[in-house]
Every structure is written in structure tokens, then in C-alpha cells.
N, C-alpha and C positions, 0 to 999 in steps of 0.2 A: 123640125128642130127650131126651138125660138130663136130668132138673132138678136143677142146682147147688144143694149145701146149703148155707148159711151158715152151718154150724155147725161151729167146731174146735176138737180138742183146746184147753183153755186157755181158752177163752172161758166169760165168766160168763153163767148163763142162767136162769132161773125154770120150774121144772117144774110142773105142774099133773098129778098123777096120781089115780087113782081105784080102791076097792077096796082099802082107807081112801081113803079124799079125804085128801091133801096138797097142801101147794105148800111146793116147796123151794126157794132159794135155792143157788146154788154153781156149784163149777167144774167143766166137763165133764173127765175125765179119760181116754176113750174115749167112743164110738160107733159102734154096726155094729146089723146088722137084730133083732141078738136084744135087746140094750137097750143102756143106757147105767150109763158108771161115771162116778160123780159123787160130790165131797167139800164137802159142804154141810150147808145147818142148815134145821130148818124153820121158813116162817116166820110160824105161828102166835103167838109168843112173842118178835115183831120186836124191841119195846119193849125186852122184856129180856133180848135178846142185845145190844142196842148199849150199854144200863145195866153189864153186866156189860164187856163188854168195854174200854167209858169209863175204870173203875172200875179196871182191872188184873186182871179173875177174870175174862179168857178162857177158863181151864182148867174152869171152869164151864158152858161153852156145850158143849154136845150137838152138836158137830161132828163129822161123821163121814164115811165112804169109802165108798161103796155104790154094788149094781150093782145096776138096776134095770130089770126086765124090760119089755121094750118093751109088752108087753100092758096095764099097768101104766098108759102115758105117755099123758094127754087131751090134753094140746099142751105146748110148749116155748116159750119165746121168750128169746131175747137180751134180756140186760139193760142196756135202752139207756133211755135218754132220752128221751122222748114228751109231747107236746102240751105243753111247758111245766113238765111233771117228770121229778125227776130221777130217774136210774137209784138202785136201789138200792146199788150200787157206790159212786156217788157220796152217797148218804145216810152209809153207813157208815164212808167217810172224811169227812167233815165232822162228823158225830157224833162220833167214836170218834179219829179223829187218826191211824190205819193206814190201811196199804195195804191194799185187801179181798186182793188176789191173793196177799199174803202170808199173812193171815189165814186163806185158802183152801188154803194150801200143801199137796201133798201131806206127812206126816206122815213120810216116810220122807224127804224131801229136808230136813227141818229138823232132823234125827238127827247131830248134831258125826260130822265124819268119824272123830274118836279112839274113837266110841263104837260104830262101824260092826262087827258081826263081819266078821271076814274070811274065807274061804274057803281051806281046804287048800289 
């Protein structure tokens, strides 16, 4: 019997990887068995990505688009709500006054469409 993954494109998630030890923050942008692409922040430096971001020096925060090889990944989890606290999603829009999903954006969907090359 397959087991259903909960996990979709778009959905905000916290990676735990190993080989540096990180834990990321961010939006899944793919998933398949080689790894995953993800545009997130780490979140070592929570404090002061929300500081920054408060602040209007988004362009400050070390956000980025990256694929990450499954070898890579100690566990994933959905960024939800648990025992009484809140997601981180929900930190960073009460802190900060954004939308994380926007905040998450891929970088090519935030590009003005007049600023778009266009192709012969």
C-alpha cells in the first residue's frame, strides 16, 4: 500500500539536514526521490531575519532557491502549529506584518512582467 505524502509543492516546511547541520525554514518548490528544491532562509539567525525584515531590509536576509539533495535531508516537517505554538509562518506574520508565502516567493514570480526577457 503507497504511503501518502503530505507534502506539496507550496507548502511551508522546516528541514532539518546534516553534513553541515542546518535547519531551514521555507517553501517547498519541488520534490521527487533525488531531493528537494526549496526557497528559504536558515534558521539559525531567526531573531534577525524577523528584525530585518520588521525593519524594511528584507533585501538583507540570505534568502535563497536551492536544491537539496535528499541524502542531505534528517527529516522534514510541515510548518504547523503544535502543542500550543505557533507555526513559524504564523511568527513571522505577527512579527513582521507580511505574508510569509509572499516573503517566500519564488524570485522569478516577483520580476514585473515589463522587466520579463522575452523570447524570440
Amino acid at each position: 500500500m503507497p504511503l501518502p505524502m503530505p507534502f506539496r509543492s507550496g507548502d511551508l516546511v522546516v528541514l532539518l539536514l546534516q553534513s553541515p547541520r542546518e535547519r531551514i525554514w521555507g517553501r517547498i518548490l519541488g520534490l521527487e526521490a533525488a531531493g528537494i528544491a526549496l526557497r528559504g532562509v536558515d534558521l539559525t539567525p531567526w531573531e534577525e531575519v524577523l528584525s530585518l525584515v520588521r525593519t524594511g531590509q528584507a533585501d538583507q536576509v540570505a534568502l535563497g532557491t536551492r536544491f537539496i539533495p535528499m541524502h542531505r535531508v534528517e527529516a522534514m516537517y510541515l510548518d504547523e502549529a503544535s502543542s500550543g505554538v505557533s507555526s513559524l509562518a504564523e511568527t513571522f506574520r505577527e512579527r513582521t506584518g507580511l505574508d510569509p508565502r509572499t516573503f517566500l516567493a519564488d524570485a522569478r514570480s516577483l520580476t514585473p512582467t515589463s522587466r520579463r526577457r522575452r523570447l524570440p
